[in-house]
C-alpha positions in Angstrom: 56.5 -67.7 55.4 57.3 -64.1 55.2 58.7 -63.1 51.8 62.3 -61.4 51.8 62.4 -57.4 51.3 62.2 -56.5 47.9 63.3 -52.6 46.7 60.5 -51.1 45.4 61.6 -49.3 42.0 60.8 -45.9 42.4 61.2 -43.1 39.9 64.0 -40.1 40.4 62.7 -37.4 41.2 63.2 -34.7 38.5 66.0 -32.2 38.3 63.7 -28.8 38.5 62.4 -30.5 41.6 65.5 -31.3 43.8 67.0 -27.5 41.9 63.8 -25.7 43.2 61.2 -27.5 45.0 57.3 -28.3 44.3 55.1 -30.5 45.2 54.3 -33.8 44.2 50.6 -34.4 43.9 50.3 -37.7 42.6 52.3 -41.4 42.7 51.2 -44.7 41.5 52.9 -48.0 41.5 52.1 -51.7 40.8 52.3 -54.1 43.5 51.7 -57.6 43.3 49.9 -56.8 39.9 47.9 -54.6 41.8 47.9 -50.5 41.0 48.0 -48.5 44.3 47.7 -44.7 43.9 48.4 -42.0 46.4 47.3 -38.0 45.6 47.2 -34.7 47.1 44.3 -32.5 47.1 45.7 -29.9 45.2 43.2 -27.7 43.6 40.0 -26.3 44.8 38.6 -27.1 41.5 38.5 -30.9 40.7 38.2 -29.9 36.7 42.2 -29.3 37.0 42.6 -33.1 37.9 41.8 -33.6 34.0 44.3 -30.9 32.8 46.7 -32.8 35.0 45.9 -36.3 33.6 45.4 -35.0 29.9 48.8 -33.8 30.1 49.9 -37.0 31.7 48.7 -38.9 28.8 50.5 -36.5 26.3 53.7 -37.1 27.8 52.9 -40.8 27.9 52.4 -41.2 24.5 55.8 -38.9 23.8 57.8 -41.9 25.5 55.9 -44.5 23.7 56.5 -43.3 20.1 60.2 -42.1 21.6 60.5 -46.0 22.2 60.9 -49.1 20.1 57.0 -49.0 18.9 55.3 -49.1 15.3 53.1 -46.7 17.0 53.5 -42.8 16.7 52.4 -40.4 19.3 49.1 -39.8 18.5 48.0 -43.1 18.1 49.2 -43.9 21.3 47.4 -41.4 22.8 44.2 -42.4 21.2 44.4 -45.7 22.2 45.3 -44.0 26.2 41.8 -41.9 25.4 40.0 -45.1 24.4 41.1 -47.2 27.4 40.4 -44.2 29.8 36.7 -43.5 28.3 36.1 -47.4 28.6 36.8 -47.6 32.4 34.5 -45.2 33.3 31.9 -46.6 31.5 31.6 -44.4 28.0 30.3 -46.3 25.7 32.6 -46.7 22.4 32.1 -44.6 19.5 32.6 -45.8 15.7 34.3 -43.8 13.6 32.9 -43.2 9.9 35.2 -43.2 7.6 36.2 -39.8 5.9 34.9 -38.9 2.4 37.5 -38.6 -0.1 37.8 -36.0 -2.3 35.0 -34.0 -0.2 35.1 -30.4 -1.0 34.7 -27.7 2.0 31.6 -25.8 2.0 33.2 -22.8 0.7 34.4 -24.3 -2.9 30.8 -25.8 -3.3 29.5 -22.1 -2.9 31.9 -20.2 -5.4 31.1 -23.4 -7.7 27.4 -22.9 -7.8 27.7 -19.2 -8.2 29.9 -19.6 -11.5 27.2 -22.3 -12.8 24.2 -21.0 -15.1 20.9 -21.0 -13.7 18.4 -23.6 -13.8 15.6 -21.9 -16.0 12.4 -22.3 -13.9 9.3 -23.9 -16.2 7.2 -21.6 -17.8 4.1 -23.8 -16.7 3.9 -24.4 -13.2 1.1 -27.3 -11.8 -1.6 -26.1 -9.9 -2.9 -27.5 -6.8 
């Protein structure tokens, strides 16, 4: 039994694009629970492809926290971040929690150098 033709929702295509041009490099779409991806080779250097999907994920996690959600941007984002590193096959990293009340480096320095001196004993073991 064939099933009946169903519109496939497709996104509009952005203003600046219609206004000016360009060239779209990447679509994706869910079908039958199933994600289907086409791309364009579109820069020599494949490194780009991570600026492009960095940027992606920054804008996706604008429209989360935009939305309805407890969550706010960047916790959307780290849980994009955590999701991506999983599927290609990073291993997940615990975080250790920060040290209250931890003073920088620089504080601990100007701290020692207004304490005295520790006085050095006068008699000193011998080996």
């Amino acid at each position: 039994m064939a099933q009946p033709n169903l519109p496939y929702d497709a996104l509009a295509l952005p203003d600046e694009a219609l206004a000016n041009g360009g060239t779209e490099i990447l679509r994706a779409g869910i079908i039958d629970g199933e994600l289907y991806v086409t791309a364009r080779r579109a820069f020599k250097d494949p490194a780009k492809w991570g600026d492009i999907l960095a940027d992606t994920a920054r804008r996706i996690a604008l429209l989360y926290s935009a939305e309805d959600t407890d969550l706010t941007e960047a916790e959307v984002r780290t849980e994009i971040l955590e999701a991506f590193a999983a599927d290609l096959g990073a291993k997940k990293i615990e975080k250790k929690p920060a040290a209250r009340h931890a003073k920088p480096a620089r504080q601990i320095k100007r701290a020692a150098k207004r304490a005295p001196a520790k006085r050095k004993s006068a008699k000193r073991r011998k080996r």
